[in-house]
Every structure is written in C-alpha cells, then in structure tokens.
Legacy VTK file of the C-alpha trace (Angstrom):
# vtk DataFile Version 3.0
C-alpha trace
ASCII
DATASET POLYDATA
POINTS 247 float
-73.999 54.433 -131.502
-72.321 55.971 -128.415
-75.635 57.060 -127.293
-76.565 53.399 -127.539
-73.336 52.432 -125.203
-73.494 54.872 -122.646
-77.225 53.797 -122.046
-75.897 50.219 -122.444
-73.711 51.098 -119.878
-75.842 52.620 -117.612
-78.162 49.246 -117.644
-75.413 46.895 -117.611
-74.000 48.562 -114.346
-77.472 48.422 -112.742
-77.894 44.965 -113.247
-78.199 42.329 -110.540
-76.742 39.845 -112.579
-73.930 41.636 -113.571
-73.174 42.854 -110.252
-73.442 39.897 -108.501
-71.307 38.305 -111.214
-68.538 40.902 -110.401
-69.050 40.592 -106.202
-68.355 36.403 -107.313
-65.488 37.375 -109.081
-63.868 39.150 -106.576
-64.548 36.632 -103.353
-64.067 33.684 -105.490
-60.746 34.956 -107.470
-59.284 35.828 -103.951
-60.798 32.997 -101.840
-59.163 30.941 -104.761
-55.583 32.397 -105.161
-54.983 32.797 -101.572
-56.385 29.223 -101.327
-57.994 30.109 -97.951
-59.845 26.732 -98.078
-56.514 24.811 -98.325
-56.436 22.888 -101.501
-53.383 20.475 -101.697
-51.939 18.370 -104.488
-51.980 20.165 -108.171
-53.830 23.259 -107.118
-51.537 23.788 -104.373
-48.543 23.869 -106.380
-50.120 26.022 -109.073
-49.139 28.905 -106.853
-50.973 31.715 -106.332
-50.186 32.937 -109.766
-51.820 30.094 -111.933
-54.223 29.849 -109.396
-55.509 33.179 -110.182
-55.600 33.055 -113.783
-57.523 29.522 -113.353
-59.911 30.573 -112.323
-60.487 33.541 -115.587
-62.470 30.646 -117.344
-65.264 31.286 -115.001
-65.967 34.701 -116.726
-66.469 32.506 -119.989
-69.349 30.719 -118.539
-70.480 33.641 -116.831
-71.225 35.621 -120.789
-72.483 32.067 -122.002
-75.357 33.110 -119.849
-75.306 37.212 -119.860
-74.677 38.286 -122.798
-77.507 36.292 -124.403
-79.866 36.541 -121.328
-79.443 40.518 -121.285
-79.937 41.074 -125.638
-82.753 38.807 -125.331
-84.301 40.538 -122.602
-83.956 43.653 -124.544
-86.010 42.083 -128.078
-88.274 40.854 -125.150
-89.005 44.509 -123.229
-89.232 45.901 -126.379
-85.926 48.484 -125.506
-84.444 47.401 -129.251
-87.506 48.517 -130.961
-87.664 51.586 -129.119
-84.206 52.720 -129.995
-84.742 52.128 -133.913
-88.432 54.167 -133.421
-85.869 56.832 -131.779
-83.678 56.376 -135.379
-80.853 54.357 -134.430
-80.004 51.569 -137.370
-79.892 48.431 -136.370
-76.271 47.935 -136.644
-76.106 50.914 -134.554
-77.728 48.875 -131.709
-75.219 45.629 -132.495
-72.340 47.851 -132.277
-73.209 49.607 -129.191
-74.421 46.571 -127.528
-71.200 44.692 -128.146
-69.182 47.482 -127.425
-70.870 47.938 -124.004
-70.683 44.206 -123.007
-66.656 44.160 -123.827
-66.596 47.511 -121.137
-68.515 45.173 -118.671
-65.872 42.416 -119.726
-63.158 44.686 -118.606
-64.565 45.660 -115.733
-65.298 42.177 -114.404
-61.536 41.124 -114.982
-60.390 44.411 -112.911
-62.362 42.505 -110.172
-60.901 39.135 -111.141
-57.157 41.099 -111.370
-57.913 43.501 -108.112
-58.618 40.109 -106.190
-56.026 38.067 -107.337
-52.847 40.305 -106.390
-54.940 40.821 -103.260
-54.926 36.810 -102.400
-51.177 36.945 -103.072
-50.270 36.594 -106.754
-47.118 38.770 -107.805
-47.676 41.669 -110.469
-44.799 40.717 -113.295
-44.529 41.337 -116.851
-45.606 37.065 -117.415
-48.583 37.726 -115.344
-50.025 41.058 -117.122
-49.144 39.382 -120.311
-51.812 35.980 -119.615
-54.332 38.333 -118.527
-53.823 40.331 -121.555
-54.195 37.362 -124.067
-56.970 36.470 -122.085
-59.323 39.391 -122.122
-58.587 39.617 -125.740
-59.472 35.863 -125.868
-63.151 36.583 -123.874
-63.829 39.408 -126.268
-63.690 37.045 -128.822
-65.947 34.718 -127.122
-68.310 37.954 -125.760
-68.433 38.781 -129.476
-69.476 35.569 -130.744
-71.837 35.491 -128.175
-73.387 38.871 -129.251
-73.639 37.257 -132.898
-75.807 34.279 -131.472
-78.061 36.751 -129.320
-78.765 39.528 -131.635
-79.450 37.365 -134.969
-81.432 34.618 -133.090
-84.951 36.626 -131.526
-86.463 33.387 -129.970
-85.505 32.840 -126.382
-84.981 28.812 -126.355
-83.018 29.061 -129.574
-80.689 31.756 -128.162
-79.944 29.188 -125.122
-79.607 26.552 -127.255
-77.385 28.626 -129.639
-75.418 29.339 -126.505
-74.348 26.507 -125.120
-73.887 24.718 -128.109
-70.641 27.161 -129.004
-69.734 26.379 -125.517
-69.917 22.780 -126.020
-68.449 23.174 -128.794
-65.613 24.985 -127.580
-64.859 22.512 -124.993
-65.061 19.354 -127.604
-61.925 21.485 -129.711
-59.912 21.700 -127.222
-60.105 17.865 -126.013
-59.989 16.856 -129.261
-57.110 19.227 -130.737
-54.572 18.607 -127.028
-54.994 14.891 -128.311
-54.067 15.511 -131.887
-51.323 18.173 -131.722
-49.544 16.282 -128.936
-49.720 13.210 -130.901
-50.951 13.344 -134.421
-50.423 16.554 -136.225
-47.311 17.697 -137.668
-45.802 20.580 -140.240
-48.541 22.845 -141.812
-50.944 20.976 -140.374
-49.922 21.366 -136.860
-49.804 25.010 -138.036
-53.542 24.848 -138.903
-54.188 23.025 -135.459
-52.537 25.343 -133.658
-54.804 28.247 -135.162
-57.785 26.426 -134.618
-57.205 25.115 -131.135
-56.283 29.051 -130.379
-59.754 30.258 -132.061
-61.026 28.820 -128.413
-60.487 31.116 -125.133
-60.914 27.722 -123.727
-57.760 26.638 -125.970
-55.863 29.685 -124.782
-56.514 29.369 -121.107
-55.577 25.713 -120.837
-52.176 27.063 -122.502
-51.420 29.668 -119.736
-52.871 27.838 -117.066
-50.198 24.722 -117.848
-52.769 22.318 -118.826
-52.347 21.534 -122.511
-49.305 20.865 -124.647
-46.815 23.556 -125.430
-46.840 22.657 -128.923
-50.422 24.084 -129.150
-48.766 27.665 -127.881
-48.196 30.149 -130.949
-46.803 32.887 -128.655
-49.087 35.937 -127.176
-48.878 37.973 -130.164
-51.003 35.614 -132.401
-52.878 34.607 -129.702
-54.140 38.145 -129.687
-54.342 38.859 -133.733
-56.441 35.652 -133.681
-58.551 37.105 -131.015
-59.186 40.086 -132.989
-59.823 38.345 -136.171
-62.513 36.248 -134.401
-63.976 39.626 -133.069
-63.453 41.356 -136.403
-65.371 38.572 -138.569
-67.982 37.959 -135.589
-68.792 41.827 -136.249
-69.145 41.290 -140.084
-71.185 38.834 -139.950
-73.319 39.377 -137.192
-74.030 43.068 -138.557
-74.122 41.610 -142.573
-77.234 42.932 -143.529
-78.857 43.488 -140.434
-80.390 46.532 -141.651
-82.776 45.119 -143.925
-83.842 42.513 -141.190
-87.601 42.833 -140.116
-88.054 42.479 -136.106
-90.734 40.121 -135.252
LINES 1 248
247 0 1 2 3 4 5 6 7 8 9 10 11 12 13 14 15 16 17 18 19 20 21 22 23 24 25 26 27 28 29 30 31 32 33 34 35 36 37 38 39 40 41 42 43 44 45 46 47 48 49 50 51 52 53 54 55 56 57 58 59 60 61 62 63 64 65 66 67 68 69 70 71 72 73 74 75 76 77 78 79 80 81 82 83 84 85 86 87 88 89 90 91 92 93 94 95 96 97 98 99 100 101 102 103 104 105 106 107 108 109 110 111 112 113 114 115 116 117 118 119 120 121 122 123 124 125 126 127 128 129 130 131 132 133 134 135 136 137 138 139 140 141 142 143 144 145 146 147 148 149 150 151 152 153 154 155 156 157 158 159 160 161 162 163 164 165 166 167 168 169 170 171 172 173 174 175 176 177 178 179 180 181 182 183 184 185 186 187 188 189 190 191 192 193 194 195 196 197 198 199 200 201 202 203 204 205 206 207 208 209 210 211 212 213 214 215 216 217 218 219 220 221 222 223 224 225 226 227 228 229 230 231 232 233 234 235 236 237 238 239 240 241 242 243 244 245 246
C-alpha cells in the first residue's frame, strides 16, 4: 500500500487539475478574505476571518469532481489493473488511493490557510480550531467520494453517483436548519443534530454563522463524526473488494 501512495502522490502532484485547483485556492481564498473586489453588506461584515473559512466549501465541490474524475481515469488507462498484475490486492489500491487524495486534501487547505492569513485573517486558537473540524469534515466527504469512484467502474454512473451525494448533501442541510430551528426537540434533536453534522456542508454553515446554533454539537463530535463517516466509508467501500472481478 505505501508503494501505491507514494506513486499516488507522485501523479496527484503532477496533475493539471490538481494544480490548478490549488493556484484557485490560493488567489481566490486571498482575493476573497482581503475582499480586494470590495464586497459590502453581509460579506463585508463577515470579516476577514469568516470570510476565509467561507470560502473552504469550494474545496468540497472541487473533490465532487477530482476524486471521481482521477479513480476513473485510472480503471480507464488501465493503471489499476496494472498495479494488481504487479500483486497489489485490491484493497491495497483503495487504501492507497484514499490515503493519497486526503494528502492532496491537506495540501490544498495549506493553500486555502497560507492565503487566508495572507489577505488578513488573524491566526487564533477559534480560527485553527474551524479549519480543523473542517478538514476532518472534507475527509469525510473525500472518503465517501472514493467509495462512489472505486465501486462504480462506468464513467456516467460515477458522475451521476457524484453529484447525487452532493445534492444530497445540500437537500440535508436545508431541510435539517428548518427542522432543528423549529421542529425537533429532546433525543430527536439529538439525532438531528448527528445527522445534519454527517454533512461538511452541515458543518461549514455552522462555523461560517449561517445555520442555527442549536445544530452545533461542539468541535469534538464534529470531528468523531467525521471519522466515523471515514471509518465506515472505508469498510464498506473495501467490503469484499477482493473478490470483485474488473471489467
């Protein structure tokens, strides 16, 4: 497997996709937080904090896209087949795969992080602490990702696959702000909460200020949820995977 991530690694870096992904992140994080095109109203008083971590969702819809785009490409090219000719299991290649799109994930938000303090938001424990939930909240999302585009061969079902989690995502969220600001209550604003926090969508319109507080468990189990999602994405996405016949 960590033959399978370093050359993971070394693909993922040479990609024009992902660079260009991280040269967006970094004039588009800054451009943003510094607010050099002179926003006013509600983005204006964000600060240049909020501002910044706004605009972290964009890394969300930019692994909608890679992460099943690149694995894809690999079945495609053939480079999968090759590495379990070379003896590598198949969970070997899902493991090292994932593993090396979470290292792109990380460095992608350095870029996001680097540019943000650059356009003028202030390093403090509150900050670190978002960005922190965050990331753990995108490897969730990279993971499920990885799930779609390594158990689904055929190209249009992998895009379809891919935005429908997206969509989905984004119908949780509007649908659980309505319900645990209004509806929900006890236990089962306790089950709300966990579900609306399954979402990175969920968890960024909590730090960003945009959804109810009530919907906030605290950064701890915004994190353990994280890691469950990433933990039982890995089961199942590698459940058998051995036995599974490449077409």
């Amino acid at each position: 497997m960590k033959n399978i991530y370093k050359a993971g690694m070394h693909r993922i870096l040479k990609n024009w996709i992902f660079i260009g992904g991280c040269i967006i992140a970094l004039v588009a994080t800054f451009g943003f937080t510094a607010n050099l095109i002179g926003m006013t109203g509600r983005f204006e008083n964000m600060g240049p904090e909020k501002r910044m971590i706004f605009m972290s969702i964009a890394m969300m819809g930019f692994y909608t896209i890679f992460v099943p785009l690149y694995t894809n490409a690999e079945y495609r090219d053939g480079t999968i087949r090759n590495k379990l000719i070379a003896g590598f299991s198949q969970k070997d290649v899902y493991l090292g795969t994932l593993f090396s799109h979470i290292t792109a994930l990380g460095i992608m938000t350095l870029c996001y992080l680097i540019a943000g303090i650059a356009g003028g938001a202030q390093i403090s424990a509150d900050m670190l602490a978002k960005n922190i939930v965050l990331f753990f909240a995108l490897c969730g999302y990279v993971s499920v990702m990885e799930f779609v585009a390594m158990r689904v061969q055929k190209t249009v079902a992998v895009a379809i696959g891919a935005f429908l989690i997206l969509n989905v995502a984004y119908y949780i969220v509007m649908i659980g702000n309505f319900f645990i600001a209004f509806i929900l209550k006890g236990t089962a604003l306790i089950i709300g909460r966990i579900i609306y926090n399954t979402d990175v969508f969920g968890q960024w319109m909590i730090h960003v200020g945009l959804a109810d507080q009530e919907s906030n468990p605290g950064n701890f189990i915004q994190i353990i949820i994280s890691l469950a999602i990433v933990l039982l994405s890995v089961l199942l996405g590698t459940l058998g995977i051995n036995k599974r016949d490449l077409s």
